[in-house]
C-alpha positions as CSV (number, residue, x, y, z in Angstrom):
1,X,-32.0,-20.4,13.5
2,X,-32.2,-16.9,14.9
3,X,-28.9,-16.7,14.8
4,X,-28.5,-17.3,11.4
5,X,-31.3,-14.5,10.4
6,X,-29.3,-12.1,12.4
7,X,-26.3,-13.0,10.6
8,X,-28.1,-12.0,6.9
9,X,-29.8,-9.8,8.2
10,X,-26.6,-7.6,9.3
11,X,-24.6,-8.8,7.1
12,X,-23.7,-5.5,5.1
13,X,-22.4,-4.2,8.7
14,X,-20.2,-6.9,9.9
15,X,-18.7,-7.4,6.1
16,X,-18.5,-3.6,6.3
17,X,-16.3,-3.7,9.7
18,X,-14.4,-6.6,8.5
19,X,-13.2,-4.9,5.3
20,X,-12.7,-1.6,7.5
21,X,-9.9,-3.6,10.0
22,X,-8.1,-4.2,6.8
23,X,-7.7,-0.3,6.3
24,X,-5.6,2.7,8.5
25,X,-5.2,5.4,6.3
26,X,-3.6,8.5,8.3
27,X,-4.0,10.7,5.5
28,X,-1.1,13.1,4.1
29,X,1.3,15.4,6.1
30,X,4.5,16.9,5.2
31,X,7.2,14.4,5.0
32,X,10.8,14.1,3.7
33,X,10.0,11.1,1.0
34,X,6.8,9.3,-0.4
35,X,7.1,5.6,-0.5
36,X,5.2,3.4,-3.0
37,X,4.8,-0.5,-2.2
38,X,4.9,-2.6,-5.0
39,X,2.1,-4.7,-6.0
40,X,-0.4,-2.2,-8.0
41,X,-0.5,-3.6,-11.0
42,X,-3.6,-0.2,-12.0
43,X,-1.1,2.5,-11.3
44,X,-3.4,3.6,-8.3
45,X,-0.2,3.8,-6.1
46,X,2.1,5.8,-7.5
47,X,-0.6,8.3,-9.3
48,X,-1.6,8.7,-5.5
49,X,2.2,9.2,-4.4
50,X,2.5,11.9,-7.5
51,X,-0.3,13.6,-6.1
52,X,1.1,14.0,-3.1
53,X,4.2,15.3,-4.9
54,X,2.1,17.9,-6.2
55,X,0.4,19.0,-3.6
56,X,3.6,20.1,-1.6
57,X,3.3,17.3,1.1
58,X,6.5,15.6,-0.3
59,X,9.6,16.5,-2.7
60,X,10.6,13.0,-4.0
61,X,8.8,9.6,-4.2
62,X,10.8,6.0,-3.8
63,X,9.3,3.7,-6.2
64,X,9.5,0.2,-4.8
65,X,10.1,-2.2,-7.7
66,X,10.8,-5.9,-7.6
67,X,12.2,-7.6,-10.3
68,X,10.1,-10.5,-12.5
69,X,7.5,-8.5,-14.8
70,X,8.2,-9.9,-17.8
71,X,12.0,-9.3,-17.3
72,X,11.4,-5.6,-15.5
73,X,11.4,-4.6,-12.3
74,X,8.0,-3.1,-11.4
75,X,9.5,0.2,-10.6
76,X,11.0,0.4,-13.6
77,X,7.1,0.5,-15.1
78,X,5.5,2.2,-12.6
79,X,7.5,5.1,-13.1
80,X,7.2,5.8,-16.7
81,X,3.7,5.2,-16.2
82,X,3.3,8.4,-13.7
83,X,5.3,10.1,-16.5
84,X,3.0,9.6,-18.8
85,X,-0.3,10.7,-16.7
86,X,1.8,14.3,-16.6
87,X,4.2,14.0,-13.6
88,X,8.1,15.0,-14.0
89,X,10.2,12.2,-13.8
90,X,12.7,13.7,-11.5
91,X,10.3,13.6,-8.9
92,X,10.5,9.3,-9.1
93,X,13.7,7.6,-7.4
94,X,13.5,3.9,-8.2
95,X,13.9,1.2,-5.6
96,X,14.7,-2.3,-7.2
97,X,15.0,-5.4,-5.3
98,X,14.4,-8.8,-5.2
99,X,11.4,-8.8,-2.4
100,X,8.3,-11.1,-2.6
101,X,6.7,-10.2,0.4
102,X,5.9,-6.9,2.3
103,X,8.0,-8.2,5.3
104,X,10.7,-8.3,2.8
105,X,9.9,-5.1,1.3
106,X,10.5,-3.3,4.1
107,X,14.0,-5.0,4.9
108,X,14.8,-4.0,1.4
109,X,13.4,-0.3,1.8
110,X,14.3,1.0,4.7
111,X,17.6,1.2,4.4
112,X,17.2,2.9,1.3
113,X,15.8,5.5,2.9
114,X,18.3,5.7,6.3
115,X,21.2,6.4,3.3
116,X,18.9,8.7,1.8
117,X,18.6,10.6,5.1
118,X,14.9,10.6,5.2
119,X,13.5,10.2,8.9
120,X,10.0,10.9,8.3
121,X,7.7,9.5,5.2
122,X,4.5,8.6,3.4
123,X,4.0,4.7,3.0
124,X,1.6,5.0,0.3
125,X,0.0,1.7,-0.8
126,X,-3.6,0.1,-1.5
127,X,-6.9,0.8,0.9
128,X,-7.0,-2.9,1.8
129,X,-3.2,-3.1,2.2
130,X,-2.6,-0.1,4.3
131,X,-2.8,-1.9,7.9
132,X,-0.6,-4.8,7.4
133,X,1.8,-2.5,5.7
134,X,2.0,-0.5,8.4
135,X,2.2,-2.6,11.2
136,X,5.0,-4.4,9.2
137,X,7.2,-1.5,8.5
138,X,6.6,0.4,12.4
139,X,8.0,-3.3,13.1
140,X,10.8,-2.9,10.8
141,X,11.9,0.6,11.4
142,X,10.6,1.9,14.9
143,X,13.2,4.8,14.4
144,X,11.4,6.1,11.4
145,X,8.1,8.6,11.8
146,X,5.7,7.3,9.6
147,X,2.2,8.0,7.9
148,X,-0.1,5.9,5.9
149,X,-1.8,7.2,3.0
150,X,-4.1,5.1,1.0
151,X,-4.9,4.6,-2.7
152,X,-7.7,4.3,-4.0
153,X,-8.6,0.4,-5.4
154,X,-11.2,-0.3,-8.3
155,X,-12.5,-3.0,-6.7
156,X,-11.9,-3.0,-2.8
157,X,-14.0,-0.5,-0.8
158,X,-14.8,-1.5,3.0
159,X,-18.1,-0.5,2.4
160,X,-18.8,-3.0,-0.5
161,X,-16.1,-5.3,-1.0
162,X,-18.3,-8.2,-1.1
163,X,-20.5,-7.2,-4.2
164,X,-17.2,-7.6,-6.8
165,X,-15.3,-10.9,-7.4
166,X,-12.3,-8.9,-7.5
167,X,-13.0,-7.3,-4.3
168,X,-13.6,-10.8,-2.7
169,X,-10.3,-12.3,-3.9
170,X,-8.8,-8.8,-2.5
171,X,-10.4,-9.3,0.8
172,X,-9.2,-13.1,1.1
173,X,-5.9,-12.7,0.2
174,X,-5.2,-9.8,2.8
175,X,-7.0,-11.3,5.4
176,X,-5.1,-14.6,5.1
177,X,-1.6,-12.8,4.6
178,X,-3.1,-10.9,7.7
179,X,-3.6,-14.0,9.5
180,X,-0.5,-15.9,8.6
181,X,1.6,-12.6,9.8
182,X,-0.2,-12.4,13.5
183,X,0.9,-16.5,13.5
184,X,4.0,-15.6,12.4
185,X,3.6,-16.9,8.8
């Protein structure tokens, strides 16, 4: 019974570490390219990668975009998108492919950017994705020097994930993809 009034009782810290395992965000530094996973379906990502554009950390930003919204591939509408919040369109190289998963993301993007030349980038991608993204693409592509940047996420802060449905459904999902990939899922 103690046990369980413990457990309420810090619940706002433990939920508050749990949601912070799911983030690594190393923060900006001058790279050769800006990457932006797919899967923002708020435009959070690639606003965040244009930002970076602006602020001189990066020249170019590699839109990741897999094919099957509504007949597009989501690079194809993220881009435009950015356009349309001010950002020049020649700063936007799109990255179609077929990938459903961020394991297959990176198989699909890295080599993108080896024939591109670029040896050292930004993955940008959401707060709760940033640590399984990362650990999946230093997997992928050891030879590549790599930072994580995170976007910003309506609904998923580590601090108060857990008071939004949205939030809860982000925090499941990543945690079970999270799981499934340390099982080998």
């Amino acid at each position: 019974m103690l046990g369980l009034v413990l457990l309420v009782a810090t619940g706002t810290l433990w939920l508050a570490a749990l949601g912070r395992v799911l983030v690594r965000d190393d923060g900006p530094a001058h790279a050769e390219m800006a990457v932006v996973l797919a899967g923002d379906f708020t435009g959070n990502r690639i606003l965040r990668a244009a930002q970076l554009v602006q602020q001189g950390y990066v020249p170019k930003v590699l839109v990741s975009g897999p094919d099957g919204l509504y007949g597009h591939y989501e690079c194809d509408l993220a881009i435009p998108f950015a356009v349309a919040h001010g950002y020049p369109q020649a700063w936007f190289i799109r990255a179609p492919h077929e990938a459903l998963s961020t394991r297959a993301e990176a198989a699909a993007i890295l080599p993108d950017l080896r024939r591109l030349g670029v040896h050292r980038f930004l993955l940008v991608t959401s707060t709760y994705h940033t640590a399984r993204a990362a650990r999946i693409f230093r997997a992928a592509g050891p030879d590549f020097d790599m930072r994580t940047v995170a976007a910003p996420d309506k609904y998923f802060s580590p601090a108060s994930w857990w008071r939004n449905r949205e939030g809860q459904k982000l925090f499941f999902m990543e945690w079970s993809k999270t799981f499934a990939g340390l099982v080998g899922m």
